[in-house]
BAVOBA-116910 format. One record per residue (C-alpha): z, y, x; residue in one letter. Coordinates in steps of 0.001 Angstrom, whole numbers, padded with zeros to 6 digits, always signed. Layout:
BEGIN
@Z:Z; Y:Y; X:X; kolro:A
...
***
This chain:
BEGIN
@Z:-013391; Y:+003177; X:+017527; kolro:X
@Z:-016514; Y:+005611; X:+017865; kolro:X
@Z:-019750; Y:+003658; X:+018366; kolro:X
@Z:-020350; Y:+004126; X:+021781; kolro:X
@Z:-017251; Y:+002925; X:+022801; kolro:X
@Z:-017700; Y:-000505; X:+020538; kolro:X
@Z:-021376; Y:-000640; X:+022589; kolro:X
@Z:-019073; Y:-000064; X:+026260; kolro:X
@Z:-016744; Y:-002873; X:+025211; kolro:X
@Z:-019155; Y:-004733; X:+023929; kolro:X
@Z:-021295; Y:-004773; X:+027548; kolro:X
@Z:-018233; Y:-005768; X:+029225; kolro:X
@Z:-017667; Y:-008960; X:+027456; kolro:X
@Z:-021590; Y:-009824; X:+027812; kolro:X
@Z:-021056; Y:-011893; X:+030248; kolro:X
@Z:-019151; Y:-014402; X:+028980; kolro:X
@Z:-020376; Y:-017429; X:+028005; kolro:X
@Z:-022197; Y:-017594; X:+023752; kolro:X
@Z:-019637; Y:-020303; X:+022910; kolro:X
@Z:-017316; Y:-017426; X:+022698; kolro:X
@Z:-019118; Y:-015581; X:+020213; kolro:X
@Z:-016549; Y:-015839; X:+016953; kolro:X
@Z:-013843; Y:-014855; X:+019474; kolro:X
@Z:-016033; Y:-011874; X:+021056; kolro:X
@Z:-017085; Y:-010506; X:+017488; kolro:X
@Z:-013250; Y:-009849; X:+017067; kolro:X
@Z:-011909; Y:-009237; X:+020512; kolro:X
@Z:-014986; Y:-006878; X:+021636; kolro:X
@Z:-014687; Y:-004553; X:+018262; kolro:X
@Z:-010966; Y:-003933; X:+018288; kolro:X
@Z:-009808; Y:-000627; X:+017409; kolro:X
@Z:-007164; Y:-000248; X:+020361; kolro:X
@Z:-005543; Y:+002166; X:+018297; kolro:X
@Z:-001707; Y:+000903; X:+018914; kolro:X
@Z:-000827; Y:-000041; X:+015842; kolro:X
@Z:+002500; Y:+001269; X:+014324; kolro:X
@Z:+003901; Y:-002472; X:+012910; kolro:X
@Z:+006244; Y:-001021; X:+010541; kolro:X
@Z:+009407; Y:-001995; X:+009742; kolro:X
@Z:+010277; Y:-005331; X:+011576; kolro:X
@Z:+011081; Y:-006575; X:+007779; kolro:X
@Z:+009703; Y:-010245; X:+009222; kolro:X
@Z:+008819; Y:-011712; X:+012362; kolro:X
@Z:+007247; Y:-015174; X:+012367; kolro:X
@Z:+009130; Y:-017220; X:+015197; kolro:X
@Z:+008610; Y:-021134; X:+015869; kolro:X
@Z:+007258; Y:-024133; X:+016979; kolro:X
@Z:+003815; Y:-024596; X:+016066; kolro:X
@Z:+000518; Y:-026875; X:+016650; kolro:X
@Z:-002990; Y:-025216; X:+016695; kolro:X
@Z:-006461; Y:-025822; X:+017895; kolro:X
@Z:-007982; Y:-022997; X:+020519; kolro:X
@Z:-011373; Y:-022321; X:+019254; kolro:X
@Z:-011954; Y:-019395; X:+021361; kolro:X
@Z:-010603; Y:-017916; X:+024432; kolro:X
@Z:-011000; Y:-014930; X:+026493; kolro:X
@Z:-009252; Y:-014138; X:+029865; kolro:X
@Z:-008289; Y:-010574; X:+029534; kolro:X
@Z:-009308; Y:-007972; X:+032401; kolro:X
@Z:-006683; Y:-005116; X:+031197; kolro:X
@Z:-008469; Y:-002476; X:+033780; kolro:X
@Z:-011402; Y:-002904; X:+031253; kolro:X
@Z:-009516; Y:-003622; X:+028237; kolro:X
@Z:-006831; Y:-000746; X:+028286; kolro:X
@Z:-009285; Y:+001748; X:+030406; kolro:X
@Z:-008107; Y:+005163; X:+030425; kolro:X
@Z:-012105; Y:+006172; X:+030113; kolro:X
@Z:-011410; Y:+005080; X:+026132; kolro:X
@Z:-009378; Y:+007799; X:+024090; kolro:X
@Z:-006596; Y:+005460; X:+022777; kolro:X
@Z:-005779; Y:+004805; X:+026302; kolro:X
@Z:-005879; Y:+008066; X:+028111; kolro:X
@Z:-002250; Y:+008350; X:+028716; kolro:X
@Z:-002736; Y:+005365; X:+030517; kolro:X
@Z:-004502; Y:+007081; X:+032968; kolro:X
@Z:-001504; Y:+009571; X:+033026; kolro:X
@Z:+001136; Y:+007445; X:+034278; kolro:X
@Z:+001511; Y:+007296; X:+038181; kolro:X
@Z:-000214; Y:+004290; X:+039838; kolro:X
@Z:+002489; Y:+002028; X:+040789; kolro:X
@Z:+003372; Y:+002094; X:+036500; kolro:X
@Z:-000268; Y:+001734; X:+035659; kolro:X
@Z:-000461; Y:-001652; X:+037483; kolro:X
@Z:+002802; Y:-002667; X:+036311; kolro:X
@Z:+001282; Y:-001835; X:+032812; kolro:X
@Z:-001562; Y:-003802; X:+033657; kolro:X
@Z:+000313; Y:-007178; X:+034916; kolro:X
@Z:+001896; Y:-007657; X:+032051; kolro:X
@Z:-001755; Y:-007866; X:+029768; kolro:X
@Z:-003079; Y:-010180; X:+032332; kolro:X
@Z:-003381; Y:-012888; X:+030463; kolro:X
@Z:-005609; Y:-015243; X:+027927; kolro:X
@Z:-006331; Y:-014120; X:+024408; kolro:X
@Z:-006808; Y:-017309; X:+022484; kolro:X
@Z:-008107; Y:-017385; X:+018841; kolro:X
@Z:-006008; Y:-020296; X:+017304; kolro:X
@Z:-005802; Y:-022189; X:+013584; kolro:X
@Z:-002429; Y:-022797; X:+013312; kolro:X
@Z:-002846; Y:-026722; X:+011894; kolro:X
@Z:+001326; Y:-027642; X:+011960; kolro:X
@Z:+003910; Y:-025094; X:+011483; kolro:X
@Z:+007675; Y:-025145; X:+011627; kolro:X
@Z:+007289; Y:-021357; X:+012133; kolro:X
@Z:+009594; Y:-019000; X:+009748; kolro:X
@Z:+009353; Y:-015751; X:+008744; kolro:X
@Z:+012697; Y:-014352; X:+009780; kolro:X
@Z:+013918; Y:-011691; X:+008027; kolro:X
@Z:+012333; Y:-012905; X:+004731; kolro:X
@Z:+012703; Y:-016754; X:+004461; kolro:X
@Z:+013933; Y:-019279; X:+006647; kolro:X
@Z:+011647; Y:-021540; X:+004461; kolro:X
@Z:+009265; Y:-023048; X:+007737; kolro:X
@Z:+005586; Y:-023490; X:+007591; kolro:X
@Z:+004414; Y:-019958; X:+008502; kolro:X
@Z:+000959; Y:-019207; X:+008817; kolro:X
@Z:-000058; Y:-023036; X:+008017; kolro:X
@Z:-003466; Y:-022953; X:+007880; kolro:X
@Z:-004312; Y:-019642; X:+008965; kolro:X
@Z:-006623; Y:-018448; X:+011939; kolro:X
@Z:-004510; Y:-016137; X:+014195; kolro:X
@Z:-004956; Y:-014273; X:+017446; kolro:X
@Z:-002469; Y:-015078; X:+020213; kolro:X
@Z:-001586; Y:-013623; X:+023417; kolro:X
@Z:-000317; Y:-016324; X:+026289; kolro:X
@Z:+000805; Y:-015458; X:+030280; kolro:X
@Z:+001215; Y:-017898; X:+032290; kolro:X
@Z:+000660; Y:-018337; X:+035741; kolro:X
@Z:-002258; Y:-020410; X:+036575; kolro:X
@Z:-003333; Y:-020346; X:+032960; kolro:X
@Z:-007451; Y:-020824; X:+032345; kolro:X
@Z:-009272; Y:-021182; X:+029427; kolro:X
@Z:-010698; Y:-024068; X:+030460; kolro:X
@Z:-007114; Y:-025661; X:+029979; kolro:X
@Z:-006910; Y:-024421; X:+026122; kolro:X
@Z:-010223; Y:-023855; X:+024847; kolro:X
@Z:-011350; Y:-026658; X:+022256; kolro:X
@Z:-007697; Y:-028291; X:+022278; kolro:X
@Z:-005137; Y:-028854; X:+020143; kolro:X
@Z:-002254; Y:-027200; X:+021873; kolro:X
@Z:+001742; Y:-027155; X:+020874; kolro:X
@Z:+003522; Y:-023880; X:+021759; kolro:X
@Z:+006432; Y:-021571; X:+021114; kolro:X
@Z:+004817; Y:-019100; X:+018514; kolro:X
@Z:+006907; Y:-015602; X:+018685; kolro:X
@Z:+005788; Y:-012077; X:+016660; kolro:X
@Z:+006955; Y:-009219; X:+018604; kolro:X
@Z:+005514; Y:-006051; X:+017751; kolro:X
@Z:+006797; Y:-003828; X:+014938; kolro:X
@Z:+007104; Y:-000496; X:+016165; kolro:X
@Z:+004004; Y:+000661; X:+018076; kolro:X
@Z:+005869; Y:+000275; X:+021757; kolro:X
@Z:+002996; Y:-000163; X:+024512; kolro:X
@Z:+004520; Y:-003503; X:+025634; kolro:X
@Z:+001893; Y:-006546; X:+025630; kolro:X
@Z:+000549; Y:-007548; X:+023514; kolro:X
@Z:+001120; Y:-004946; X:+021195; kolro:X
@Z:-001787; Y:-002770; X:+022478; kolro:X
@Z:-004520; Y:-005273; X:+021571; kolro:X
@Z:-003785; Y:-005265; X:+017561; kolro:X
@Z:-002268; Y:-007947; X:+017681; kolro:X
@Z:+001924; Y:-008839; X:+017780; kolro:X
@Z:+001616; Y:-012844; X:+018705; kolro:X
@Z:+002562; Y:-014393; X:+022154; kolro:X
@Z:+002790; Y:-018234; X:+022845; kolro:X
@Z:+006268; Y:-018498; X:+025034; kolro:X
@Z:+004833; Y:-021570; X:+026095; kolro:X
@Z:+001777; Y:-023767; X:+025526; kolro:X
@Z:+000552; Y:-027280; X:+026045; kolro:X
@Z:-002643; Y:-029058; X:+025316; kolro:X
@Z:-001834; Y:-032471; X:+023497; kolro:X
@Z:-005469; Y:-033542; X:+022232; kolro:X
@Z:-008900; Y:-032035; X:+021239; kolro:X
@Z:-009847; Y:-029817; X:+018482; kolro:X
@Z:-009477; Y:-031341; X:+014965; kolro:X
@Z:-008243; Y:-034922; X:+015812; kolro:X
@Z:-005222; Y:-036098; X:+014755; kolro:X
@Z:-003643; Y:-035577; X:+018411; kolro:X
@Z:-000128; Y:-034575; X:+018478; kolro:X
@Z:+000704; Y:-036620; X:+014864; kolro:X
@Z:+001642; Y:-039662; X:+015897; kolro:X
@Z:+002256; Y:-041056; X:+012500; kolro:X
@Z:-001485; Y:-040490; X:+011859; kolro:X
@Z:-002253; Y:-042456; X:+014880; kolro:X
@Z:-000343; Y:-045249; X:+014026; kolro:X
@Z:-001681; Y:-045327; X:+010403; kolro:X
@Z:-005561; Y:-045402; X:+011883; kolro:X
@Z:-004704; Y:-048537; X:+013269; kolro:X
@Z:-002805; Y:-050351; X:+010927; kolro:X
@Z:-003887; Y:-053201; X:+009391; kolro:X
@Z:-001379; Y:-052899; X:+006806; kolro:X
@Z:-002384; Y:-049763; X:+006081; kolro:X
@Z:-005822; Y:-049925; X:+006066; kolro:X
@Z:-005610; Y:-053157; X:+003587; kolro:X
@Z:-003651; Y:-050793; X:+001409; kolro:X
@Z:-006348; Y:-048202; X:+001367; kolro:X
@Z:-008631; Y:-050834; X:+000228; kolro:X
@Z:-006810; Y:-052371; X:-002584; kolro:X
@Z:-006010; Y:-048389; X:-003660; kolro:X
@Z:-009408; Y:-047621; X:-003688; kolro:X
@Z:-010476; Y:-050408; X:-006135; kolro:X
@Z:-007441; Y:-049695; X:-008107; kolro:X
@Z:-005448; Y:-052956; X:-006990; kolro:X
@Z:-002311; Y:-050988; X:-007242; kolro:X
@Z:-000048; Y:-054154; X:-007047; kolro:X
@Z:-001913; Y:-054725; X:-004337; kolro:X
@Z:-001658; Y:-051139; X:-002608; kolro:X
@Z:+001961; Y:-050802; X:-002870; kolro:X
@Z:+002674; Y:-054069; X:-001355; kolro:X
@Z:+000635; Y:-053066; X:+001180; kolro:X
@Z:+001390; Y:-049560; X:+001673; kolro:X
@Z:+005265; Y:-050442; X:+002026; kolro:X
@Z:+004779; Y:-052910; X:+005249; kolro:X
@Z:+003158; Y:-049981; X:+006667; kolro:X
@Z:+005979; Y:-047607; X:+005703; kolro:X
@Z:+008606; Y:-050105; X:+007364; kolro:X
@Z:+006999; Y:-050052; X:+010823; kolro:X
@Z:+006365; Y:-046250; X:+010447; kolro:X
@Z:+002694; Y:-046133; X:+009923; kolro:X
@Z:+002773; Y:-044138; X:+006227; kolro:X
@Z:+002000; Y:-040861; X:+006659; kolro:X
@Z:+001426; Y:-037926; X:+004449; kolro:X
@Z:-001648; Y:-039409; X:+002463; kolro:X
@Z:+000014; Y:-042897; X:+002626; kolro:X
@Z:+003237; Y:-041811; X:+000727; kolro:X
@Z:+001383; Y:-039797; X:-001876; kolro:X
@Z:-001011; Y:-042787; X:-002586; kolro:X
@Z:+002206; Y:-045331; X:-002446; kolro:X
@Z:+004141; Y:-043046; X:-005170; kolro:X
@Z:+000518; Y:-042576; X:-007137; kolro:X
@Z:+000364; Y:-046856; X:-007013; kolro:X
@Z:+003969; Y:-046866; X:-008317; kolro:X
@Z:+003102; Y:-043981; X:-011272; kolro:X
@Z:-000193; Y:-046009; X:-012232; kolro:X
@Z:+001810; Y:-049899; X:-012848; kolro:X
@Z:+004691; Y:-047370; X:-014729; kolro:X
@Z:+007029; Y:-047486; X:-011627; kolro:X
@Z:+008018; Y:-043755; X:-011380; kolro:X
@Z:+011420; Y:-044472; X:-010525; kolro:X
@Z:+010254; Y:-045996; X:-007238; kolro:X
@Z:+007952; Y:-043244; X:-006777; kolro:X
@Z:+010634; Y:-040415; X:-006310; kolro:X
@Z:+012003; Y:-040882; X:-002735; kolro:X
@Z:+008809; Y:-041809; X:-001401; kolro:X
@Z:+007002; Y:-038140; X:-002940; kolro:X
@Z:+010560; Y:-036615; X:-002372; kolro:X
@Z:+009802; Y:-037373; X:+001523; kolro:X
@Z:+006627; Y:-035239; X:+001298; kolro:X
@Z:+008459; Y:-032492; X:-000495; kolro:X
@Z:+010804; Y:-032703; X:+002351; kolro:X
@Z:+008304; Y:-032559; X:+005387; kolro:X
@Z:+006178; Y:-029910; X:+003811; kolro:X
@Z:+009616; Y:-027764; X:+003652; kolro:X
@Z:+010403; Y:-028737; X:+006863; kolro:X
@Z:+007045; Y:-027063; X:+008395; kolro:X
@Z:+005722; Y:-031119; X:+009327; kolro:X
@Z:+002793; Y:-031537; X:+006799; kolro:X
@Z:-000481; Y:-030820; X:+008909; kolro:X
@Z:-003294; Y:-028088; X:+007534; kolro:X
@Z:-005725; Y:-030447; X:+006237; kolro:X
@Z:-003063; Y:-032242; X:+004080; kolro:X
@Z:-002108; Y:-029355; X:+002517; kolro:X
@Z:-003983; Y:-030623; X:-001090; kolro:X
@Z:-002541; Y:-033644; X:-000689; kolro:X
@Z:+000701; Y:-032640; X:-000493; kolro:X
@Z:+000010; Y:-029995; X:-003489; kolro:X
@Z:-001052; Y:-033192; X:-005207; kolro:X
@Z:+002253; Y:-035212; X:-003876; kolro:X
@Z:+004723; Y:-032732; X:-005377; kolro:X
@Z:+002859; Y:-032302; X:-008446; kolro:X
@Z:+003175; Y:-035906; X:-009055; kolro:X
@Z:+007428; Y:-035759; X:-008024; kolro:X
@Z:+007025; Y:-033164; X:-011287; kolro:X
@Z:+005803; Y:-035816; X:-013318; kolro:X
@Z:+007550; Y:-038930; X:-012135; kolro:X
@Z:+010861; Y:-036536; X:-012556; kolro:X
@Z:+010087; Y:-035704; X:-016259; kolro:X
@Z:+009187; Y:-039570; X:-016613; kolro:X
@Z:+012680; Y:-040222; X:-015721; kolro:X
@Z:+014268; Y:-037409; X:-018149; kolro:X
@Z:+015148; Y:-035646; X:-014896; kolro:X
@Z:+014011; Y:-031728; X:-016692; kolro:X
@Z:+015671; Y:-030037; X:-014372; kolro:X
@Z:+014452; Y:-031342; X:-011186; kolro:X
@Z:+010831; Y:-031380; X:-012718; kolro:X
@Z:+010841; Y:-027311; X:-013971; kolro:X
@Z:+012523; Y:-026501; X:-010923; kolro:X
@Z:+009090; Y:-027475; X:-009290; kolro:X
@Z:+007226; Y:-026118; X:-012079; kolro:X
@Z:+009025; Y:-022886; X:-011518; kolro:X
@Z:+007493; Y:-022386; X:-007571; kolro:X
@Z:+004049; Y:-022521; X:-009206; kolro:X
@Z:+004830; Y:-019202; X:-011227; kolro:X
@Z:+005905; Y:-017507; X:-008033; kolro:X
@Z:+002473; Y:-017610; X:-006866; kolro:X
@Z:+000228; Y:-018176; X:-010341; kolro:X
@Z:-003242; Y:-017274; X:-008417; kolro:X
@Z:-002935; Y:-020164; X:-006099; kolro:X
@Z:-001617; Y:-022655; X:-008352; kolro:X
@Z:-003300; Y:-021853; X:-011533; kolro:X
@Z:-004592; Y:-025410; X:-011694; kolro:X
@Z:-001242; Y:-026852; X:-011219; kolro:X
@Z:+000027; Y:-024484; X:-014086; kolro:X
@Z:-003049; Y:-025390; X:-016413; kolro:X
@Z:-002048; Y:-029170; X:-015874; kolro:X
@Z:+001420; Y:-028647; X:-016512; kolro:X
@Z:+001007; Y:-027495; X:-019854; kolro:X
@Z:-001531; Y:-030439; X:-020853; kolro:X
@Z:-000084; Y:-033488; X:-018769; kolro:X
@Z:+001704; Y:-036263; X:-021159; kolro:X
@Z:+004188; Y:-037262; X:-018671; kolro:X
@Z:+005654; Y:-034109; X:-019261; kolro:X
@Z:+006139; Y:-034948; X:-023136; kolro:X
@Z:+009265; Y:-037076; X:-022134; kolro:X
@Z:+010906; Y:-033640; X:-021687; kolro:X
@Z:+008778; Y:-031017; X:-023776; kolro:X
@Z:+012059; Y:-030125; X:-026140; kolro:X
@Z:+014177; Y:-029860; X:-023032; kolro:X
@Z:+015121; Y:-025687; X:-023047; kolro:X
@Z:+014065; Y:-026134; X:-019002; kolro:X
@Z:+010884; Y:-027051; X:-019653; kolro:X
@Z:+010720; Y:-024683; X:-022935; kolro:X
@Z:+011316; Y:-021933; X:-021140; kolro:X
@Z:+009125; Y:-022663; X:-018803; kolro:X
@Z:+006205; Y:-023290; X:-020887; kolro:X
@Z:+006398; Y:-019822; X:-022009; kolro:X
@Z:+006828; Y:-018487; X:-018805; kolro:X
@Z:+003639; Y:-020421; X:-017981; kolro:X
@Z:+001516; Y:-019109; X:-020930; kolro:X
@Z:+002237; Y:-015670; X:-020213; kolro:X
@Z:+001315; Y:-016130; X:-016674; kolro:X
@Z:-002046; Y:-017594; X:-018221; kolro:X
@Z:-002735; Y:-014703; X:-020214; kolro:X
@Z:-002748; Y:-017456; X:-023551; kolro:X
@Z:+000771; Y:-015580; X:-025396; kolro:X
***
């Protein structure tokens, strides 16, 4: 985008109110330059929960004005398709963190949890829709990804290829609204005496604790990692599998929340090494393995791996074997 047109677009979204600004830096410098999204190898598609920390109610007349060169062909087309054009970019364009995600990547993986964590822009039409409905929310929607080849159909012209099919507010901004597991564990008293006793390394104490709250569904994410950590600490790994297992499970299933995602990094780490406790190998490298597929982001996992002593029980296993080479290589150390 030449200068002058970044200082036009610019003027026309100085109206809007400063709160904005993080949204405006990105929506008022766009190139507009149609992006060719090659290949449709992967679209994301899914049911996802995110917080709308920005909004802006798109004027496409302004937006998409023939005056800018991207958009001159716009002002080629006869008037009745111009304003059909138009209609279907009148909309909001909401700048979301995607905090829950049972989103895939079609096409690649049906392996949920896609963009977890990430900050993504998002176009949504719907009639009546304001920003004062979504802004500073925590809204559920219907994710989709639609552009991939360069088609002038919304929202592809605004850089971006994410629509919300649908979109409700279910709480403010960073609260736990929309979890209700992590409502009910606020206000547990089970669970809150658990917390204590785990804290001042009571583990007896913790477990006992912890599992009331489990029973009457008030264990979440945090909860079952500490639970399995209590049984691991009194030498209880056995009774520490299903209740990590579970985490394993909801973080594959796209139900582990953004700001859990170290816990549950921590959760399945710990499955590895109540597994080798148990002379389960297999099951333990198999986790072991997923760190090598992405060594940047788990190098600490990988480092611990190859120190931990729970993973002695199994160190002559050829599983683990081979994976300890694997692992060193990897580490630059063979």
């Amino acid at each position: 985008m030449k200068k002058s047109e970044m200082t036009n677009l610019f003027k026309s979204c100085a109206v809007l109110p400063l709160l904005f600004a993080s949204l405006l830096v990105t929506v008022c410098t766009i190139s507009f330059t149609g992006i060719a999204f090659g290949g449709c190898l992967s679209l994301v598609k899914g049911p996802i929960v995110a917080d709308i920390i920005a909004c802006h109610a798109l004027e496409p007349e302004k937006t998409l004005s023939p005056q800018k060169a991207s958009f001159q062909w716009i002002g080629d087309l006869d008037a009745k398709s111009r304003s059909d054009l138009y209609e279907t970019y009148r909309g909001l364009f909401l700048k979301a963190r995607v905090v829950k995600s049972q989103a895939v990547n079609q096409g690649l993986s049906e392996e949920r949890g896609a963009l977890i964590g990430k900050e993504v822009f998002v176009f949504f039409k719907e009639a009546g829709a304001t920003c004062a409905t979504f802004h500073g929310k925590r809204s559920a929607g219907q994710l989709e990804e639609v552009c991939c080849d360069g088609h002038g159909n919304s929202p592809c012209l605004l850089d971006t290829g994410y629509v919300f099919k649908s979109l409700k507010p279910v709480g403010a901004v960073g609260t736990s609204a929309g979890d209700v597991t992590r409502k009910k564990a606020s206000t547990s008293k089970d669970y809150q005496e658990a917390e204590k006793a785990f804290n001042e390394k009571k583990y007896r104490a913790a477990i006992k604790s912890y599992e009331l709250a489990r029973m009457d569904g008030s264990l979440d994410i945090k909860g079952h990692y500490r639970l399995g950590l209590s049984y691991r600490e009194v030498d209880e790994s056995k009774k520490a599998i299903p209740i990590l297992e579970q985490v394993h499970t909801r973080y594959e299933g796209g139900e582990s929340w953004a700001d859990e995602e170290q816990t549950v990094r921590d959760a399945i780490f710990l499955l590895a090494r109540c597994y080798a406790k148990t002379n389960q190998p297999e099951k333990s490298v198999l986790i072991l393995e997923g760190y090598l597929l992405d060594p940047k982001k788990h190098k600490k996992e990988i480092q611990e791996s190859l120190k931990e002593r729970d993973f002695g029980w199994i160190n002559t296993s050829k599983p683990f074997k081979d994976y300890k080479a694997q692992a060193l290589k990897v580490l630059g150390q063979k």
